[in-house]
MDTraj code that builds the backbone (N, CA, C; nanometers):
import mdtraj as md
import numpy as np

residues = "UNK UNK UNK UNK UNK UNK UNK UNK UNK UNK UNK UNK UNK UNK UNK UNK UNK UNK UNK UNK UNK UNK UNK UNK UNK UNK UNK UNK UNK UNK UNK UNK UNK UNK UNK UNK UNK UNK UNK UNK UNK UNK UNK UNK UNK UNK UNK UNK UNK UNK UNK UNK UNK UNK UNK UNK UNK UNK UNK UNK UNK UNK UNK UNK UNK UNK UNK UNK UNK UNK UNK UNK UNK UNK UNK UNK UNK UNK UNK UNK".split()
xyz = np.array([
    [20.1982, -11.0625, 1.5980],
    [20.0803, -10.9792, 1.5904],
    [20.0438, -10.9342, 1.7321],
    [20.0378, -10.7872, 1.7596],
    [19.9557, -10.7042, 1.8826],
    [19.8182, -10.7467, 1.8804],
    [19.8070, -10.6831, 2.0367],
    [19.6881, -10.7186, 2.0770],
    [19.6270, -10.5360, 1.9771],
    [19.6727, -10.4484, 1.9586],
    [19.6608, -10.3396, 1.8883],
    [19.6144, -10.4040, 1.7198],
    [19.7146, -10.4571, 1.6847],
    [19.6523, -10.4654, 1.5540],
    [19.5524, -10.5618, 1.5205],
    [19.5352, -10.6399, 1.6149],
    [19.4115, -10.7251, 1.6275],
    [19.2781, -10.6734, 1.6401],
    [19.2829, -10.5721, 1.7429],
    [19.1992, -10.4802, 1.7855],
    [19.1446, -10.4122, 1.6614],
    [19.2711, -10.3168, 1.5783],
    [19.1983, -10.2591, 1.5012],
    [19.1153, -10.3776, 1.3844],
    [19.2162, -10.4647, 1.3654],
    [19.1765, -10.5351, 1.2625],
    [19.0471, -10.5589, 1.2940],
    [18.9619, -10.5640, 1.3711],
    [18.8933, -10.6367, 1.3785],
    [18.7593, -10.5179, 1.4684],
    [18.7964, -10.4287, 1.4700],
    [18.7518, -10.3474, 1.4417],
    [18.6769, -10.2648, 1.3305],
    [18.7709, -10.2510, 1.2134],
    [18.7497, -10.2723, 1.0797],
    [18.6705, -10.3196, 1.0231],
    [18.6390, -10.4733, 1.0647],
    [18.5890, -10.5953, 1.0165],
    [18.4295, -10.4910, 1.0577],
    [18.4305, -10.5332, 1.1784],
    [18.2857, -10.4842, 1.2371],
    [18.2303, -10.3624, 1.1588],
    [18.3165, -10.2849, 1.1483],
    [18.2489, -10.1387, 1.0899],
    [18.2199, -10.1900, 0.9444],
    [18.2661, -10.2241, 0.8327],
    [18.2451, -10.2884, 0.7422],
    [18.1267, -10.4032, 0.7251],
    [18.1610, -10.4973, 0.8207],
    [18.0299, -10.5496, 0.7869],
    [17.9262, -10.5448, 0.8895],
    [17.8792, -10.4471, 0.9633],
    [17.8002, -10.3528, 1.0183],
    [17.7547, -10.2747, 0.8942],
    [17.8263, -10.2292, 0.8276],
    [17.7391, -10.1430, 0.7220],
    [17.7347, -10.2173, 0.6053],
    [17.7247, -10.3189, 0.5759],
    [17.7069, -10.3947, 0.4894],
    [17.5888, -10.4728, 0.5178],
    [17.5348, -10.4816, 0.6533],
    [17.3938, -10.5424, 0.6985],
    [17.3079, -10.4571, 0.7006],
    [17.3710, -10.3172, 0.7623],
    [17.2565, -10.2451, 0.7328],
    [17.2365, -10.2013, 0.6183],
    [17.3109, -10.2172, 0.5289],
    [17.2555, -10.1509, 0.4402],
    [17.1657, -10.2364, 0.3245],
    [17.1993, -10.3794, 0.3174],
    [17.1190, -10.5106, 0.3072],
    [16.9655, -10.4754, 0.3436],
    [16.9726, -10.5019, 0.4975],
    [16.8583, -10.4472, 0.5681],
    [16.7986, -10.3258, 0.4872],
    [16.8233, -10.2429, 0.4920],
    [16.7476, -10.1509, 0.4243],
    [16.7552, -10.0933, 0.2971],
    [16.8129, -10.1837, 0.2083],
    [16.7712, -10.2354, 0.0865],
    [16.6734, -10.2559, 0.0473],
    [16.6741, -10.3991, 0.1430],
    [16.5411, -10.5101, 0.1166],
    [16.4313, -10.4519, 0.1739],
    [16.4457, -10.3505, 0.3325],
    [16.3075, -10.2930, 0.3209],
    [16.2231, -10.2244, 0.2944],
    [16.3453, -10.0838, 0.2001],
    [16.3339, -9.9987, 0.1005],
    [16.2491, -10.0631, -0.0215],
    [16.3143, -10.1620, -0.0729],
    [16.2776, -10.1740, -0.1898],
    [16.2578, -10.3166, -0.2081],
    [16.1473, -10.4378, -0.1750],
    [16.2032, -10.5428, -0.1960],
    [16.1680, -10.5879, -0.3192],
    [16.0355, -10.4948, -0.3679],
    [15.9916, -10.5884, -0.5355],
    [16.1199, -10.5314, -0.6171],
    [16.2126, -10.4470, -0.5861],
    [16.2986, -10.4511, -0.6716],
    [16.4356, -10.5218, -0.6276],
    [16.4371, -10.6134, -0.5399],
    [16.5383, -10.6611, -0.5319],
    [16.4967, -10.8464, -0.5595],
    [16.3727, -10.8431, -0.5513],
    [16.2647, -10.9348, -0.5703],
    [16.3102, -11.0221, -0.7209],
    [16.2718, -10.8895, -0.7989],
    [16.2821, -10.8711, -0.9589],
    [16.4322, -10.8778, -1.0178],
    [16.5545, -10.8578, -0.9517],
    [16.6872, -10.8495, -0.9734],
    [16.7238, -10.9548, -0.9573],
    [16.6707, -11.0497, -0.8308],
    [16.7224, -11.1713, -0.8536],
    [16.6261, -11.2848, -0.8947],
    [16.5315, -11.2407, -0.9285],
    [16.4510, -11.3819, -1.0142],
    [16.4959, -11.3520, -1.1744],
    [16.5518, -11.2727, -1.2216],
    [16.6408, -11.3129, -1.3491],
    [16.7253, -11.4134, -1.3272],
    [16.7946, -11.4179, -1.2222],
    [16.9076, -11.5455, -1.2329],
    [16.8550, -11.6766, -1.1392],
    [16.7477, -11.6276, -1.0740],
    [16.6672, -11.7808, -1.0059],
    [16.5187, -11.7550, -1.0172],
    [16.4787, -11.8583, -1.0655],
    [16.3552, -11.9173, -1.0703],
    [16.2802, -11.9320, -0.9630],
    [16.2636, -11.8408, -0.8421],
    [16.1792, -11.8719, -0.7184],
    [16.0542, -11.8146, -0.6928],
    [15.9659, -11.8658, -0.6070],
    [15.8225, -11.8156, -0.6066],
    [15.8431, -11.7049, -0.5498],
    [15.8009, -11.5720, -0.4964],
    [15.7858, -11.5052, -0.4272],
    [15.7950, -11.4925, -0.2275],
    [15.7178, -11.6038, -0.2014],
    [15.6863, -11.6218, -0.0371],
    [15.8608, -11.6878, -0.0122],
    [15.8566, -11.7972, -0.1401],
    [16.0084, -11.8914, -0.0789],
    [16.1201, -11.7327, -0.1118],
    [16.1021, -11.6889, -0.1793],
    [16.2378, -11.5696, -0.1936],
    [16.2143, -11.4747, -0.0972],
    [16.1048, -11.4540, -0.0095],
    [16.0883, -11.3837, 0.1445],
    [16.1547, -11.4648, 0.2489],
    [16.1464, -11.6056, 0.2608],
    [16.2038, -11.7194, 0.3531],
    [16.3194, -11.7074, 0.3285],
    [16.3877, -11.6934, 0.2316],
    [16.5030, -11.7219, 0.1854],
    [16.6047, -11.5926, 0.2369],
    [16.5488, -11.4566, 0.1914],
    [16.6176, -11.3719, 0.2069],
    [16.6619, -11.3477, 0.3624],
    [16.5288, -11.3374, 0.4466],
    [16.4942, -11.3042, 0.5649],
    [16.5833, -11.4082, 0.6973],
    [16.6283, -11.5469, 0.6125],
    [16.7199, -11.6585, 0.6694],
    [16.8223, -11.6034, 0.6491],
    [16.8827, -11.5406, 0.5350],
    [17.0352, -11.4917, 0.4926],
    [17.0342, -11.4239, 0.5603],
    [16.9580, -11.3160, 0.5909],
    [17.0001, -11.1937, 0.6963],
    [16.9949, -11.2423, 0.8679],
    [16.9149, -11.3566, 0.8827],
    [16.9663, -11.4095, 0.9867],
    [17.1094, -11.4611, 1.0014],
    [17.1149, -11.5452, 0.9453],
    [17.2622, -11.5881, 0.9599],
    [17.3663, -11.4756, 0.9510],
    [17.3469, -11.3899, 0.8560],
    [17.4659, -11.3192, 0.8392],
    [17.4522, -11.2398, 0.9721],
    [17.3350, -11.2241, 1.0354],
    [17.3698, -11.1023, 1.1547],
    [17.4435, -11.1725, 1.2685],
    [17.3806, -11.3839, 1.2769],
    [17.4445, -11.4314, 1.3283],
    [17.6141, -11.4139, 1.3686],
    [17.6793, -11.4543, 1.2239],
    [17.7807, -11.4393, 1.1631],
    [17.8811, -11.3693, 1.2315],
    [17.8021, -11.1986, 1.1824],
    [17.8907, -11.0828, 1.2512],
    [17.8663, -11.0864, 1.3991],
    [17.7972, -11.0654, 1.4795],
    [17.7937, -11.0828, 1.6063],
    [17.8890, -11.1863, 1.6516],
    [17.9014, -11.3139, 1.5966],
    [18.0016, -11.4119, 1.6231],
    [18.1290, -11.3746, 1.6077],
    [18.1885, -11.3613, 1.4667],
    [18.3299, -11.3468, 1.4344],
    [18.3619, -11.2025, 1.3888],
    [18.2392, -11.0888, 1.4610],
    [18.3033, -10.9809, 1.4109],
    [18.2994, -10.8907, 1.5652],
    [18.1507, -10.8710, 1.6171],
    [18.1609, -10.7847, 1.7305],
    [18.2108, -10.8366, 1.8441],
    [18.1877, -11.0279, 1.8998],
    [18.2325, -11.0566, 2.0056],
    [18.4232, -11.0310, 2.0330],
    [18.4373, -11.0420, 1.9708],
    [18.6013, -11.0652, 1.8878],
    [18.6017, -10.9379, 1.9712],
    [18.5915, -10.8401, 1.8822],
    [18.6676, -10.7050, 1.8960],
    [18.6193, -10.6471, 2.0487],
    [18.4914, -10.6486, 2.0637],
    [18.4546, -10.6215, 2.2246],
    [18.5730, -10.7061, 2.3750],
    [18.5970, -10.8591, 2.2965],
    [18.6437, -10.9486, 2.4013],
    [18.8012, -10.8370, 2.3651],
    [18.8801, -10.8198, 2.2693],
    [19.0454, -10.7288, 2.2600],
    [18.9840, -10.6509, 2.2966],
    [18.9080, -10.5160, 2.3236],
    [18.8927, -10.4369, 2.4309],
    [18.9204, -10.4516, 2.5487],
    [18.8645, -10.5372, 2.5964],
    [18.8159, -10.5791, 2.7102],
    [18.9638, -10.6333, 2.7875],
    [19.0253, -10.6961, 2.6866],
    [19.1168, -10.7346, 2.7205],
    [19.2883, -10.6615, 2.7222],
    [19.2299, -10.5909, 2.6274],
    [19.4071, -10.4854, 2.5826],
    [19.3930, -10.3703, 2.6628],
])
top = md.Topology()
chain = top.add_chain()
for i, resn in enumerate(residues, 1):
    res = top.add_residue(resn, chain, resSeq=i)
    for name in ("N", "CA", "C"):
        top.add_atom(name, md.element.get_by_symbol(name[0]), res)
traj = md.Trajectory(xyz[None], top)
């Protein structure tokens, strides 16, 4: 494996789930009583805990990508 196809690969990655946060993100801030309402059919949660809850997932996940998606591909730049 190239430092090229690493690059793109992972490149890829970023653009993908870059738009998969944002669009999360502005989902939930578009619309949250309806995303509110979509998932208390399949869980039973109060309201405030399904604000804690969501608002943690999107932490981590931005964690996530910044970790194993943008440092990655910035460091094969940087480096190829």
């Amino acid at each position: 494996m190239t430092i090229e196809v690493l690059t793109s690969f992972f490149m890829w990655c970023t653009i993908m789930n870059g738009a998969l946060l944002t669009l999360w993100v502005g989902f939930f801030m578009a619309a949250p009583d309806l995303v509110y309402r979509t998932q208390s059919r399949f869980f039973s949660i109060p309201r405030d805990a399904f604000d804690v809850v969501m608002y943690c997932f999107l932490g981590m996940f931005k964690i996530f990508f910044l970790v194993f998606n943008l440092i990655p591909y910035l460091a094969l730049l940087i480096i190829g």
